[in-house]
C-alpha positions in Angstrom: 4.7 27.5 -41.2 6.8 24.3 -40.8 5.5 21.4 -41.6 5.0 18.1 -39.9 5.3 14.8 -41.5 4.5 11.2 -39.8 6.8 8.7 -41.3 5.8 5.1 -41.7 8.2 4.6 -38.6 6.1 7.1 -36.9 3.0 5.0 -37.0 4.4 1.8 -36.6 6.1 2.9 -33.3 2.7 4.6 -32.1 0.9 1.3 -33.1 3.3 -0.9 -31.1 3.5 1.4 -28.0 -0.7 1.5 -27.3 0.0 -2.5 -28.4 2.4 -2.4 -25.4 0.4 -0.3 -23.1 -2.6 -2.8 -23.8 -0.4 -6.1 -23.2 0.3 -4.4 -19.8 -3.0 -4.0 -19.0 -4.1 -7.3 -19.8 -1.5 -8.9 -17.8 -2.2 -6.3 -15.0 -2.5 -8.9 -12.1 0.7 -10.4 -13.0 2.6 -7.1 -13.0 0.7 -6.8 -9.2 2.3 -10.3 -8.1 5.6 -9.7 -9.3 5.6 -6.5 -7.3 4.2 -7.8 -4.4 7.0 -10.1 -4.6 9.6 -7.4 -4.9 8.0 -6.2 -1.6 8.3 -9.1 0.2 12.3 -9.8 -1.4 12.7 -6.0 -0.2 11.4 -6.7 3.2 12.5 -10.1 4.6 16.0 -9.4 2.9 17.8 -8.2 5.6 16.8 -10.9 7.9 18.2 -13.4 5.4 21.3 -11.5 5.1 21.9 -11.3 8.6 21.5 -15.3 9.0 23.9 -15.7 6.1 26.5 -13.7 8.0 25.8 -16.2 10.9 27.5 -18.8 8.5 23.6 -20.3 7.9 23.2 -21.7 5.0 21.2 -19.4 2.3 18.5 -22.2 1.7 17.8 -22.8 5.2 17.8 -18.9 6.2 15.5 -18.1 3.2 13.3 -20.9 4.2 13.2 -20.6 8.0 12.7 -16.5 7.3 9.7 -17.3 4.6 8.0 -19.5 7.2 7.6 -17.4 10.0 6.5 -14.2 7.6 4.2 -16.5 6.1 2.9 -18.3 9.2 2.4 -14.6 11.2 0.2 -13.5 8.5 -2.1 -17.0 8.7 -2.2 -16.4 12.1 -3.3 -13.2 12.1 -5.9 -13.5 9.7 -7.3 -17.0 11.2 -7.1 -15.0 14.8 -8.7 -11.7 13.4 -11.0 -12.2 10.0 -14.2 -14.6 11.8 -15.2 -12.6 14.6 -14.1 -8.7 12.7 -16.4 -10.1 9.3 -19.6 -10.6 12.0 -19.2 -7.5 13.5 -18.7 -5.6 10.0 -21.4 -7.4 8.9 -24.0 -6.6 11.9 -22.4 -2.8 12.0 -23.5 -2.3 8.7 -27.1 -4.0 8.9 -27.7 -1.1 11.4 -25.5 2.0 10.7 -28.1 2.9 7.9 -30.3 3.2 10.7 -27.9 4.9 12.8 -27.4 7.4 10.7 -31.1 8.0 9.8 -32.0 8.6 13.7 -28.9 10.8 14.2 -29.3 12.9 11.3 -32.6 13.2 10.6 -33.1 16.0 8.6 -30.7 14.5 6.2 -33.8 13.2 4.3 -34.4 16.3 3.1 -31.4 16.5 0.5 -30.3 12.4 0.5 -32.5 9.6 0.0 -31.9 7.7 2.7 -33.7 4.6 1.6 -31.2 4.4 -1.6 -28.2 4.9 1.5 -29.7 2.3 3.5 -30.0 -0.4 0.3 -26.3 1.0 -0.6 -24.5 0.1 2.8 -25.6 -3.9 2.8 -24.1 -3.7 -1.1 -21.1 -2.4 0.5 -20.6 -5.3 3.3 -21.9 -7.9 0.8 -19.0 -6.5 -1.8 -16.3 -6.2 0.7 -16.7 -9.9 1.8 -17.2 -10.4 -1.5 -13.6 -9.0 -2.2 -12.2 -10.5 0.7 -13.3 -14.3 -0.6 -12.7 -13.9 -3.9 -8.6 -12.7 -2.8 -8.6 -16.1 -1.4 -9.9 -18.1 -4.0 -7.7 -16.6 -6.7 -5.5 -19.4 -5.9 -3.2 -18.7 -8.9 -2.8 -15.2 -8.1 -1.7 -16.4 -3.9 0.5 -18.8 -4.9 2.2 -17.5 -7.8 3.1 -14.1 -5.7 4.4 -16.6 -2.9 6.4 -18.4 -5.3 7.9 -15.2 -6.9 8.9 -14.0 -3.5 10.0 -16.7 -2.6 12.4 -17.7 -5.6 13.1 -13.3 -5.8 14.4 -14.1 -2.0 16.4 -17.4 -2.4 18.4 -16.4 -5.8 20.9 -14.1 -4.3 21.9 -11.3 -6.5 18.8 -12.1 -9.0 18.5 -8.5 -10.4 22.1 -8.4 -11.3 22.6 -11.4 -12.6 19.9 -10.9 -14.5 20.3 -7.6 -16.0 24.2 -9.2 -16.6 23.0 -9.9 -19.7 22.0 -7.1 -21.4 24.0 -4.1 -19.9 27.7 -3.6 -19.9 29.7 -3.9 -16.2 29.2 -0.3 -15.6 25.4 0.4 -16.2 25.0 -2.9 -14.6 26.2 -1.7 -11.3 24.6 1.6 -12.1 21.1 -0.4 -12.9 21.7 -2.4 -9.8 22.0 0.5 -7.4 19.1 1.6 -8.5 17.1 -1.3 -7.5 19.0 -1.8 -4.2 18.1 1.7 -3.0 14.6 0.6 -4.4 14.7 -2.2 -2.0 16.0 -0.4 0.8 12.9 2.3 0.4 10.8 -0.6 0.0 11.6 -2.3 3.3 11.7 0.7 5.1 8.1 1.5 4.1 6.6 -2.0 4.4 7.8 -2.7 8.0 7.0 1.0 8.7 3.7 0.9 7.4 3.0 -2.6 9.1 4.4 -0.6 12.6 1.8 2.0 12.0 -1.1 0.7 11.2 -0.7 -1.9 14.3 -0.1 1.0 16.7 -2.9 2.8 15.4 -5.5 0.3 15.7 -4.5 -1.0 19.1 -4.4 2.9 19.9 -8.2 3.0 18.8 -9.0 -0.4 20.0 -8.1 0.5 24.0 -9.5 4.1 23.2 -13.0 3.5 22.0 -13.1 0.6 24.7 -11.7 2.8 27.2 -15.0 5.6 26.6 -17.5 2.3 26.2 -18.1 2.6 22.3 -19.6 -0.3 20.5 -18.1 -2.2 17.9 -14.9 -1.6 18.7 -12.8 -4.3 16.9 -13.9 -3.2 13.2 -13.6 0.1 13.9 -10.0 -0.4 15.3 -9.7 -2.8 12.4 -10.9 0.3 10.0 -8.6 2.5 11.4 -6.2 0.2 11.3 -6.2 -0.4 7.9 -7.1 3.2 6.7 -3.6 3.8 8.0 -2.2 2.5 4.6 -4.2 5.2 2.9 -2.1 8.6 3.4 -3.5 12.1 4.7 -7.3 10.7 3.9 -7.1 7.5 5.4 -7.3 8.8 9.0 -9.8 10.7 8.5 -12.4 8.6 7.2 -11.6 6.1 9.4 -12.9 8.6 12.3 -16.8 9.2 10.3 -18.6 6.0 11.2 -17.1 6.1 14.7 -17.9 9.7 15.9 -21.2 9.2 13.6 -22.1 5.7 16.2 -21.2 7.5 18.9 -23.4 10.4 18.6 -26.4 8.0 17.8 -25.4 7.0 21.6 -25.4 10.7 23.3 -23.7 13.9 21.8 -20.7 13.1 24.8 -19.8 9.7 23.3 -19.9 11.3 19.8 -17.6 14.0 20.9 -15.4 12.1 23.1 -14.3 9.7 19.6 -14.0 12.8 17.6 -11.7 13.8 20.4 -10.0 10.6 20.5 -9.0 10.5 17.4 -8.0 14.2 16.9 -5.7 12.5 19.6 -4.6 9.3 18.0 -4.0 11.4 14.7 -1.8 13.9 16.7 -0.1 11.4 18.1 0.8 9.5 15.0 1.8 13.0 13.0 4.1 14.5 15.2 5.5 11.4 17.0 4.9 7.9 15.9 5.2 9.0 11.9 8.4 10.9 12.2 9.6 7.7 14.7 8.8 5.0 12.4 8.8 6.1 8.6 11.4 8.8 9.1 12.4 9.7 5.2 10.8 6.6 4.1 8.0 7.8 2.3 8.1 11.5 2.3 5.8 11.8 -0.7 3.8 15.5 -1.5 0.2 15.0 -0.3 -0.9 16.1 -3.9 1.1 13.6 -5.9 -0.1 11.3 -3.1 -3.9 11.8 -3.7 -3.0 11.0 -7.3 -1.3 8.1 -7.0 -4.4 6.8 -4.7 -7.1 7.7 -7.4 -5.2 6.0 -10.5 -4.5 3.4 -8.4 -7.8 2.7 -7.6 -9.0 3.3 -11.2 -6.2 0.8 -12.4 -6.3 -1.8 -9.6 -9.2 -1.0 -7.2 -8.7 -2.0 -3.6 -5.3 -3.8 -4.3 -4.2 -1.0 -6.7 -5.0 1.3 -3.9 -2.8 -0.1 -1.3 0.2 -0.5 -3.5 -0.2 2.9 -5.0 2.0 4.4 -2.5 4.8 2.1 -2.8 4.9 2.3 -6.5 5.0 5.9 -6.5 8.3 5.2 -4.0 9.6 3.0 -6.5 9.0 4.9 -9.3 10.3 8.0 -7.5 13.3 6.2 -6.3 14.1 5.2 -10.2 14.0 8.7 -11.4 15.9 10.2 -9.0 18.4 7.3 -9.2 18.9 8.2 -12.9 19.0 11.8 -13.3 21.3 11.5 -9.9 24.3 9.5 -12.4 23.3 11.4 -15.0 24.9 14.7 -13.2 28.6 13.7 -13.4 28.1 12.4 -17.0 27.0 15.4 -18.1 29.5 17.7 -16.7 32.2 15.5 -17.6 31.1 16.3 -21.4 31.5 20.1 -20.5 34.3 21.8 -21.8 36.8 22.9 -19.1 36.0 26.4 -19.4 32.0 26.4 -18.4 32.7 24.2 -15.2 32.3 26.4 -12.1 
């Protein structure tokens, strides 16, 4: 039997890597802002490029492009968040009931009264989440200031990575990063595409067969768009489950609309919009979503996706420039 021996180095090196792994953790929510702030260098980086090849100056371009990103976002949310957090709120104070009346032998395998306590925890924690993203004042401004300074130092990554790689593996580091960008962009304005088509889609729908609370549904669905292959469908459960509380036509008819809407976006506005920008297996997707929700919860959720693109994009970047290196070591002979 052969033998195996851990060495002092052994230990030491399995020591400092959980050490590692911990420090990570711990500083977690930085790691989140700084790739937030890739996001944002990898989406509003083309804009700035293109003003800089109008002979703008690179300050004002990076500031006049950071203003209006910023500024569309506060609008939204001040236009949006007040009116969909009293309707979210009122939906939920009732769709315990709702779903009590509409399914009522449910009581005989769920507690019902333990459902009805749970969705008010739900709303309450939600809001909850949503307050306590904008108190975290450090965390806002911090990812703001990373993008930001990521956006106004041109050619950051490599002149940063200059200094520790030779001329060749620094272009070969920086490709990898620019093709990380490009991937990035392509799924952040792609994503931001879909999920406003989407809702507006379910918006007009639900308004069009008379459906109640139709802006946090819309809103829901909206969102739930940034969640892959399950997303949709959940998004569809408190609608259809509303609408049958209403009449078995209204429950039917959204169940029907959104087979619709989720038809629509498969087969037209997905292959449109994302084309090969995300193109991730469903399985590998699912995982992604459930360690990133174990890691990161709501946040790490939403940017599981991306970091799976990024990570993906890396790996395939690397074993893509391994290829010539490795047949270039072949002797002549073996090369077919």
């Amino acid at each position: 039997m052969q033998k195996i021996e851990i060495t002092h180095k052994t230990i030491i090196f399995a020591v400092l890597f959980f050490l590692f792994l911990k420090f990570l953790w711990i500083v977690k929510d930085l790691i989140f802002s700084l790739f937030i702030a890739f996001i944002i260098l990898s989406a509003l980086k083309p804009a700035v490029t293109f003003l800089t090849k109008k002979r703008v100056p690179r300050g004002i371009a990076v500031f006049f492009v950071y203003i209006i990103f910023l500024g569309f976002f506060v609008e939204i949310l001040t236009i949006a968040v007040p009116p969909l957090l009293v309707e979210s709120a009122r939906l939920a104070r009732i769709f315990p009931g709702i779903f009590q009346n509409t399914f009522p032998t449910i009581s005989l395998f769920i507690n019902t009264d333990a459902v009805s306590s749970y969705f008010p925890n739900i709303t309450s924690q939600f809001i909850d989440i949503i307050k306590s993203i904008f108190s975290n004042a450090v965390f806002i401004i911090s990812t703001i200031f990373f993008g930001f300074y990521f956006l106004a130092e041109e050619d950051l990554i490599k002149n940063y990575i200059g200094r520790f790689f030779e001329v060749d593996q620094m272009r070969r580091v920086a490709g990898i990063f620019e093709r990380a960008e490009k991937r990035m962009s392509a799924w952040f304005w792609g994503e931001l595409v879909l999920m406003t088509i989407v809702g507006l889609m379910t918006f007009f729908g639900l308004s069009l067969i008379g459906m109640k609370y139709v802006l946090p549904l819309a809103v829901l669905a909206g969102l739930l768009e940034a969640v892959p292959n399950l997303g949709p469908v959940l998004s569809a459960v408190p609608a259809i489950i509303i609408g049958v509380s209403s009449s078995y036509f209204l429950g039917v008819s959204a169940l029907a609309l959104y087979f619709i809407v989720q038809q629509l976006e498969n087969n037209f506005i997905v292959p449109l919009v994302m084309k090969k920008a995300v193109g991730l297996n469903p399985i590998i997707t699912l995982i992604a979503l459930i360690i990133g929700g174990k890691t990161g919860g709501i946040l790490g959720v939403l940017l599981a996706i991306p970091t799976t693109l990024f990570i993906e994009t890396i790996f395939i970047e690397v074993t893509k420039n391994r290829r010539p290196s490795e047949s270039e070591g072949r002797p002549a002979g073996n090369l077919r």
